[in-house]
VEXGUNU-312891 format. One record per residue (C-alpha): x, y, z. Coordinates in steps of 0.001 Angstrom, whole numbers, padded with zeros to 6 digits, always signed. Example, Ala and Ser with C-alpha at 12.3 -4.5 7.8 and 13.67 -1.06 7.14 Angstrom:
! residues 2
+012300-004500+007800
+013670-001060+007140
! end
This chain:
! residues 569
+007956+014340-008247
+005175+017102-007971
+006879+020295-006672
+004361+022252-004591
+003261+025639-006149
+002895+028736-003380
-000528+027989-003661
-000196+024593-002176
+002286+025411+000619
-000049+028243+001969
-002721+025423+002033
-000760+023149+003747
+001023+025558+006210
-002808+027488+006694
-004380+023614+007699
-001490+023113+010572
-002209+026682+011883
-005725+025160+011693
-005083+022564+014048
-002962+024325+015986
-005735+026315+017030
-007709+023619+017365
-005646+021731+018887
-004657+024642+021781
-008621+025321+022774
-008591+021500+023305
-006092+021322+025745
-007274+024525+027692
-011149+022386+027475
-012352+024813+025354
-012964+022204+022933
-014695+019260+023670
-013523+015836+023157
-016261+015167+020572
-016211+018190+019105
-011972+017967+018798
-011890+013982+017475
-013514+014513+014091
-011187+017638+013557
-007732+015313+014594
-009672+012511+012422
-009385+014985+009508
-005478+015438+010030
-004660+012098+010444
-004433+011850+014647
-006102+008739+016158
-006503+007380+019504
-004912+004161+019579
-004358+001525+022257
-001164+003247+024167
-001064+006431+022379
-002121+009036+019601
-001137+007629+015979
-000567+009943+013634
-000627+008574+010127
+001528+010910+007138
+000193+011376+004064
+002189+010151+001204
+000262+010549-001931
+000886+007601-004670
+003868+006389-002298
+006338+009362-003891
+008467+010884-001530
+011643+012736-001363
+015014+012233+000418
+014603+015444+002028
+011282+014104+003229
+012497+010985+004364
+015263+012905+006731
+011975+015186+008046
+010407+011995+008841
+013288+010279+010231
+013195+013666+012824
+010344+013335+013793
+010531+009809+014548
+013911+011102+016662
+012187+013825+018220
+008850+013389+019153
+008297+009046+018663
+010537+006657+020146
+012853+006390+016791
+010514+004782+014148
+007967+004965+012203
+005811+002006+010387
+005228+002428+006465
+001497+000929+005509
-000202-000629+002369
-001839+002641+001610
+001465+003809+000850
+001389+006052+004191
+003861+006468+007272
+002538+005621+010850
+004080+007099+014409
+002907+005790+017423
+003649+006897+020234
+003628+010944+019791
+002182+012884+022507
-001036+014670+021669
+000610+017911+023288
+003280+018038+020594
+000942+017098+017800
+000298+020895+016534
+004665+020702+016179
+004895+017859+014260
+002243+019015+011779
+004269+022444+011259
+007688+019890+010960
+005749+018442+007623
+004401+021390+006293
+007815+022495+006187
+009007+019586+003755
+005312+019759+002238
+003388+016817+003807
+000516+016498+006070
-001599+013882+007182
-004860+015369+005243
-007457+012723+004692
-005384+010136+006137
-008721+009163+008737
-012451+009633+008715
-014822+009467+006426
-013336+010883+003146
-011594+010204+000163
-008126+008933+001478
-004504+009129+000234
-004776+007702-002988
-002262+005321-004019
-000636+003692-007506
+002069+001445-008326
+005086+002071-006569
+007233+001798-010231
+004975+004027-012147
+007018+006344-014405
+010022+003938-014278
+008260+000319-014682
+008521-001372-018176
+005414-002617-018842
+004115+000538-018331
+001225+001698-020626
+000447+005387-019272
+002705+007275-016498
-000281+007322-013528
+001113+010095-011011
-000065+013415-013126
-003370+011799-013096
-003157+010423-009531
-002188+014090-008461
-004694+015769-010377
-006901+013257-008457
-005285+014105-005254
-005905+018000-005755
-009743+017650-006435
-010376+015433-003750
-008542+017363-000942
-010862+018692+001242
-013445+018169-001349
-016726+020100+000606
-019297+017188-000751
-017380+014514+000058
-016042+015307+003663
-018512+012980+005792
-019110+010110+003205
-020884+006897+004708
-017558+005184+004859
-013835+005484+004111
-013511+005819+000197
-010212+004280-001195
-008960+004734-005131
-005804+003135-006699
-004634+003999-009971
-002450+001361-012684
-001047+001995-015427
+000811-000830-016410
+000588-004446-018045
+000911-005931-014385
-001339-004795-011535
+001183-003859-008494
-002037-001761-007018
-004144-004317-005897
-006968-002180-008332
-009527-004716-007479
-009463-004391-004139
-010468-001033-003767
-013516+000979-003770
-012518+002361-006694
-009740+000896-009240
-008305+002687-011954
-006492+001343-015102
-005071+003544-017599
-005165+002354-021042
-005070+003069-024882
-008164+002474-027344
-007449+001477-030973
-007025+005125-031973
-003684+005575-029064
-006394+007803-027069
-005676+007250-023277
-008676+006560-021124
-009200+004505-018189
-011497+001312-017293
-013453+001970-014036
-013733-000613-011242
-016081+000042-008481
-017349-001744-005116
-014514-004057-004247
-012827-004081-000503
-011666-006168+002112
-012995-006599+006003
-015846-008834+006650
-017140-009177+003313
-014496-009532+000855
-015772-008159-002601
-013561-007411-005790
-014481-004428-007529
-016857-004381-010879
-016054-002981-014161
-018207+000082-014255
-016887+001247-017294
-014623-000350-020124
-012836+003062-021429
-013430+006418-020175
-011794+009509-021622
-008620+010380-019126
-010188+014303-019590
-013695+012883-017937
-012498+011337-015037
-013301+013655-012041
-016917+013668-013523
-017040+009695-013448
-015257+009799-009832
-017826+012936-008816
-021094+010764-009843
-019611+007371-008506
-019168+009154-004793
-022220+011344-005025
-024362+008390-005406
-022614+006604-002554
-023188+009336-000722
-026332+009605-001346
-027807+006162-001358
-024739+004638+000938
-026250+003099+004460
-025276+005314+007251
-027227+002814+009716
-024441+000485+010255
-020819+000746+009889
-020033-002572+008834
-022744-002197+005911
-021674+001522+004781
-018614+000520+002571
-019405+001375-001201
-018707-002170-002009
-022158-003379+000076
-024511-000788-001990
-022813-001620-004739
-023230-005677-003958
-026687-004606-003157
-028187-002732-006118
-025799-004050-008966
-026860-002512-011890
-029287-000093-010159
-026314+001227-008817
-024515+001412-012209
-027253+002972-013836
-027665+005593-011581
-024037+006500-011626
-024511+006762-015551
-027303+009110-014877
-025328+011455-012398
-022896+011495-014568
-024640+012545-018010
-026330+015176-015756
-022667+016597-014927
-021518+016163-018494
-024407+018663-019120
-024912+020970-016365
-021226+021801-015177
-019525+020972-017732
-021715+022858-019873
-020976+025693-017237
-016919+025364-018051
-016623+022783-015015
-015270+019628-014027
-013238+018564-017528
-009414+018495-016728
-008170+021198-018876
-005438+020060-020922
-003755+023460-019932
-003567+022237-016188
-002684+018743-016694
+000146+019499-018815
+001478+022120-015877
+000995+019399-013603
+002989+016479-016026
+005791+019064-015923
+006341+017343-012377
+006646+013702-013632
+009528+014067-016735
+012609+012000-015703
+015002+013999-012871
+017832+015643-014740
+020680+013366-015850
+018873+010119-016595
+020138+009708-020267
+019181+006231-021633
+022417+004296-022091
+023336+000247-023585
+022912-001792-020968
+026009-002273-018827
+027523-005626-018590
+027573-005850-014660
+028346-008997-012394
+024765-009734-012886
+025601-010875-016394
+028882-012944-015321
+029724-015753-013950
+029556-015494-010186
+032301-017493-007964
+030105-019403-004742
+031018-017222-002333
+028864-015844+000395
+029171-011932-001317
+028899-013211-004552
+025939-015522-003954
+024407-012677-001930
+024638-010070-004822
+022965-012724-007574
+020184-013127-005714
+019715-009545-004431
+020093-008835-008353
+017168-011421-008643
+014637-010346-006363
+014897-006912-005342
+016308-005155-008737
+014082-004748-011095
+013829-003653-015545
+013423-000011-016328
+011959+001943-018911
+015148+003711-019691
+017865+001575-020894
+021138+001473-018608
+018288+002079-015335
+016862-000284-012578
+014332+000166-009939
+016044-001029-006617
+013686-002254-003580
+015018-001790-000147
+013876-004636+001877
+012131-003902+005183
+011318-007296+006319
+014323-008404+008446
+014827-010386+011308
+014148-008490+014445
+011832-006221+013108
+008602-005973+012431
+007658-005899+008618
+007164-002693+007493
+008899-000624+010548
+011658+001299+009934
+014211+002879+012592
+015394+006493+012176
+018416+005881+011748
+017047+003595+009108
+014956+006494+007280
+018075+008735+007016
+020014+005946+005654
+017698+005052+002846
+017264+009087+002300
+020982+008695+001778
+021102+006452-000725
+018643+008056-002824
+020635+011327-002900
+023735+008956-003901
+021797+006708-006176
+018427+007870-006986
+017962+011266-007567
+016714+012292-004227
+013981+010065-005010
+012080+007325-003751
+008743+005201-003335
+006702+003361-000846
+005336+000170-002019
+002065-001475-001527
+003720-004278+000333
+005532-002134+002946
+009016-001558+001296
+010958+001149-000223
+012136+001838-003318
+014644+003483-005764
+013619+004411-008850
+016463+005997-010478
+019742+003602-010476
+021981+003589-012695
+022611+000274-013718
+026372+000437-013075
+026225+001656-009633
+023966-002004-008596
+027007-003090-007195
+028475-000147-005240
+024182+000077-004255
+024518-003559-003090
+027600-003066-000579
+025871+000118+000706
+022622-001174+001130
+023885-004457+002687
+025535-002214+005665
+022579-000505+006044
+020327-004231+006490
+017670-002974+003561
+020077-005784+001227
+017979-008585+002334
+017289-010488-000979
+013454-011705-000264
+011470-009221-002505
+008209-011900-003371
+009245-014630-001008
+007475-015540+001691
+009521-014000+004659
+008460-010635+002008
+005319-010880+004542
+002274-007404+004371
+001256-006822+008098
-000427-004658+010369
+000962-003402+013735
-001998-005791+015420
-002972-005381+018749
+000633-004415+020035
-001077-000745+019206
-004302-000988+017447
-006898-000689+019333
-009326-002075+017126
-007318-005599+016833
-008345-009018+017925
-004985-010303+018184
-001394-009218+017875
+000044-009800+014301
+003723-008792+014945
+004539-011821+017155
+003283-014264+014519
+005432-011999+012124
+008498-012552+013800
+008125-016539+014468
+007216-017100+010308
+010439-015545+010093
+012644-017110+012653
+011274-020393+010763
+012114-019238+007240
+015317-017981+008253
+017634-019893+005592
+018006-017935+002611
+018374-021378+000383
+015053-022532+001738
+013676-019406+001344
+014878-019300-002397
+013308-022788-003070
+010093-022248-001758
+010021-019284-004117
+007085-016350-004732
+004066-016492-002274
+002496-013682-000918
+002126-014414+003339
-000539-011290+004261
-001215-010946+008707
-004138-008663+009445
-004824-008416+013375
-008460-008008+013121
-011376-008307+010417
-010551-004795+009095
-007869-006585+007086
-005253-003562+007417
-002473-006481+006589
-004427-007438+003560
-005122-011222+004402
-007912-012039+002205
-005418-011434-000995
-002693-013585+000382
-001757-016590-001030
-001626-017521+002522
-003420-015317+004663
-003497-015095+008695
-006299-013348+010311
-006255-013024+014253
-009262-013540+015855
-011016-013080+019548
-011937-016473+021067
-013412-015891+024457
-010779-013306+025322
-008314-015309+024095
-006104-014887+020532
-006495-017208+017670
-005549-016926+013994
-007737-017988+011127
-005998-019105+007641
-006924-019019+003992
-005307-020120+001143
-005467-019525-002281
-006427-015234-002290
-004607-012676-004608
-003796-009113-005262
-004287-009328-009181
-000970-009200-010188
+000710-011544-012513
+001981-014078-010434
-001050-014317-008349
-003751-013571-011723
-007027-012326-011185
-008158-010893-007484
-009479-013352-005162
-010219-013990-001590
-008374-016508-000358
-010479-019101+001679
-010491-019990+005582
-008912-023851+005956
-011099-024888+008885
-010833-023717+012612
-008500-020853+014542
-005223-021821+015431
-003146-020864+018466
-000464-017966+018175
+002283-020842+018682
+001073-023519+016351
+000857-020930+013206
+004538-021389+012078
+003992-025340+012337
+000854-024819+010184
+002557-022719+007637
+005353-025131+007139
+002848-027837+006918
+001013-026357+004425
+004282-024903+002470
+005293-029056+002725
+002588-030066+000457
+003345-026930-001870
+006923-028458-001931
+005951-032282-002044
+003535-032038-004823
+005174-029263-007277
+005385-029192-011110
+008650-027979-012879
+008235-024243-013300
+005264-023908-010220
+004614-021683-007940
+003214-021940-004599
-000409-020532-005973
-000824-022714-009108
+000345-025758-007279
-002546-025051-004800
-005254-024176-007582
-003754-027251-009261
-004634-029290-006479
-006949-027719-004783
-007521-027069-001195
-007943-030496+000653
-004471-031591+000813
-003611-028345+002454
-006263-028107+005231
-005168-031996+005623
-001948-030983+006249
-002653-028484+008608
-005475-030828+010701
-003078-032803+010743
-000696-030931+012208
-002956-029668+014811
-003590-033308+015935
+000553-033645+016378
+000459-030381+018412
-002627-031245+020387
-000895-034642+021022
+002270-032954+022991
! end
């Protein structure tokens, strides 16, 4: 992980005192409400629907245990005991009271975190694939360059009231686990011919109301050049993004707009940088700094590549429930590592009970624990709302298993559909149509037997509670969006959308399978829909190439038709 120079904890420590003063002339009314929300906006404090929302940075979803116990603190302290991680690889609280907001900020400065850039108008936390630096289809190692990324865009003084929100995420890997298309800017690492390492440039792609995947901008751009690229692709956004209309100000509508006008004029910003400031000693990562900041990402001390382990993985399992248990948790949620005798481990947040992605205190400390005993100290938050160990040894899987099982992050679903992305919905946003979690919680009271489960096999289920498509529904294989219907809540599904990783191929919106449905008849619809999947499957398909395979008539007939048996009762 990056370890934080002095320079970097003064900055962080300096911002809280910031907005502790800010925060003080507030609450005496020295400081208007107008005046105070962009400054909260800029540490990561919204107003949501019960209570202030403070959202935690974590850059490129790395964290530490010792940042995991801060969190689960907080959570204990100054929340009501949990804390919600996100797609943008952040950490949510709910329900802390604005008056203690200036003493949770100094709690994470401590542990160095913040929750810089997490709101407003800005470049936000940028994020990457939760197994860089351990995955093993891994090209290039993306956190030095994410970090470098992170450091120049940090309170970047041009870039501080952009048109929009302005999202990057970084691969560098054979399989996109990113979503790269999906974002205002993607980023894919890569080698030329020559073994040079430079990355291909996607602009203009996001989610909301009009779904767009990103464009190649650029095929292969020198890693050394990239804050130039990144400084000509915002600047011109900035300059030329619409400012008239929030729904139109995303880069992906000028970019939608003015095609290659907009490409062009990115290429000419950025041949004007290449001369001017660079020409002035500017702007080119030196490879001085990067290779200070790399120093951060070399394996922790005491990973030594071994031969593979045999391990109960490899042997015949008797059918009993632990045994059974342990093959498939060695299936789904352990996954190949770079370093021989190593596995990534995913700790499974989606559980009965609980709303995806939410994670008890209690919970945080005891997933901190097990990456001090198994992990280095070390772990990640994924793009679909789970943890992560990178570091296990592969002989300690099944001592990880048993401890992980007591501690309910041992549920073996990792791809499956009760493996569900969504939003907290209008139980707390306040910006939601409808509320997400309850539709959550009945797909997975449904899908409750493991075996079924199992069958069924990968699909990507993604709930957003409003258009803004926080949950990520558009890139579902099956996507749920709740909508407002006369002051009433309704859910919209799609079929067919995907993240760009290898199971689901290239990005894609999903589409909309005829009218809203009513909060209780969306479990009925998925199974319907799941029924045909089942019904109609090749050997060796999955959910998403039965449904290209077939197209999307048979599903929408299934779920019609399943609206006529619920309309009939």
């Amino acid at each position: 992980m990056y370890a934080y120079t002095d320079f970097d904890r003064q900055f962080v420590h300096a911002r809280a005192a910031q907005f502790r003063d800010q925060l003080e002339r507030h609450l005496a009314g020295e400081l208007p409400d107008e005046d105070f929300r962009a400054l909260r906006l800029q540490n990561g404090w919204y107003v949501q629907r019960h209570a202030p929302m403070l959202r935690v940075a974590v850059p490129y979803g790395a964290l530490s245990a010792r940042q995991l116990h801060t969190l689960a603190d907080i959570a204990r302290d100054f929340d009501q005991g949990w804390g919600h991680f996100t797609t943008r690889q952040n950490l949510q609280y709910n329900w802390i009271p604005l008056t203690k907001a200036a003493d949770v900020m100094d709690r994470l400065a401590a542990v160095d975190m913040h929750g810089i850039q997490t709101s407003g108008n800005c470049i936000r936390n940028i994020t990457s694939d939760a197994l860089a630096g351990v995955a093993a289809d891994e090209l290039v190692d993306p956190r030095p360059y994410c970090e470098v990324m992170r450091q120049w865009s940090t309170l970047h003084p041009e870039f501080a009231f952009l048109p929009r929100k302005f999202k990057i995420a970084v691969s560098g890997a054979t399989e996109d686990r990113a979503a790269i298309g999906w974002h205002d800017v993607g980023l894919q690492l890569k080698k030329n011919e020559g073994g040079a390492i430079g990355f291909q440039v996607l602009v203009g792609g996001g989610m909301g109301r009009t779904p767009i995947i990103a464009s190649v901008i650029r095929e292969f751009l020198p890693w050394n050049q990239i804050l130039c690229y990144l400084e000509a692709i915002v600047r011109v956004y900035n300059r030329y993004g619409r400012r008239d209309n929030a729904y139109k100000a995303r880069i992906k509508i000028l970019v939608k707009a003015e095609g290659q006008q907009y490409f062009d004029a990115v290429e000419a910003e950025f041949s004007r940088i290449l001369a001017e400031d660079v020409g002035a000693g500017l702007q080119l990562i030196p490879q001085a700094e990067f290779d200070r900041i790399a120093a951060s990402f070399v394996r922790p001390a005491g990973v030594v590549p071994a031969a593979s382990v045999p391990t109960a993985a490899d042997a015949s399992l008797a059918q009993d429930g632990t045994s059974l248990a342990f093959s498939r948790w060695l299936q789904r949620n352990v996954h190949a590592h770079q370093v021989p005798g190593y596995r990534a481990v995913t700790l499974s947040l989606k559980r009965a009970g609980q709303p995806p992605g939410d994670v008890t205190a209690a919970q945080m400390d005891a997933a901190a624990a097990l990456a001090e005993r198994y992990s280095h100290a070390e772990l990640r938050v994924s793009h679909d709302q789970n943890l992560v160990l990178p570091w296990v040894r592969q002989d300690d899987l099944p001592a990880l298993f048993e401890a992980a099982r007591v501690a309910g992050f041992a549920t073996p679903n990792i791809g499956l559909i009760t493996d569900m992305i969504n939003c907290p919905g209008g139980d707390f946003c306040a910006l939601a149509n409808a509320r997400s979690i309850p539709v959550a919680a009945a797909i997975t009271e449904r899908f409750a037997d493991l075996d079924e489960v199992d069958d069924i096999g990968d699909i990507d289920l993604h709930i957003s509670g409003c258009i803004n498509s926080c949950g990520h529904h558009h890139s579902g294989h099956i996507g749920i969006l709740g909508v407002d219907k006369d002051g009433s809540e309704w859910y919209q599904v799609s079929l067919g959308g995907s993240d760009g990783s290898n199971i689901s191929g290239a990005a894609v919106a999903g589409k909309v399978i005829g009218p809203s449905f009513g909060a209780d008849e969306v479990p009925d619809v998925i199974e319907a829909v799941i029924e045909v999947y089942r019904s109609n499957r090749q050997s060796g398909e999955r959910f998403i190439d039965t449904l290209r395979r077939l197209g999307l008539a048979p599903f929408k007939a299934a779920a019609d038709a399943q609206r006529q048996l619920t309309a009939a009762h």
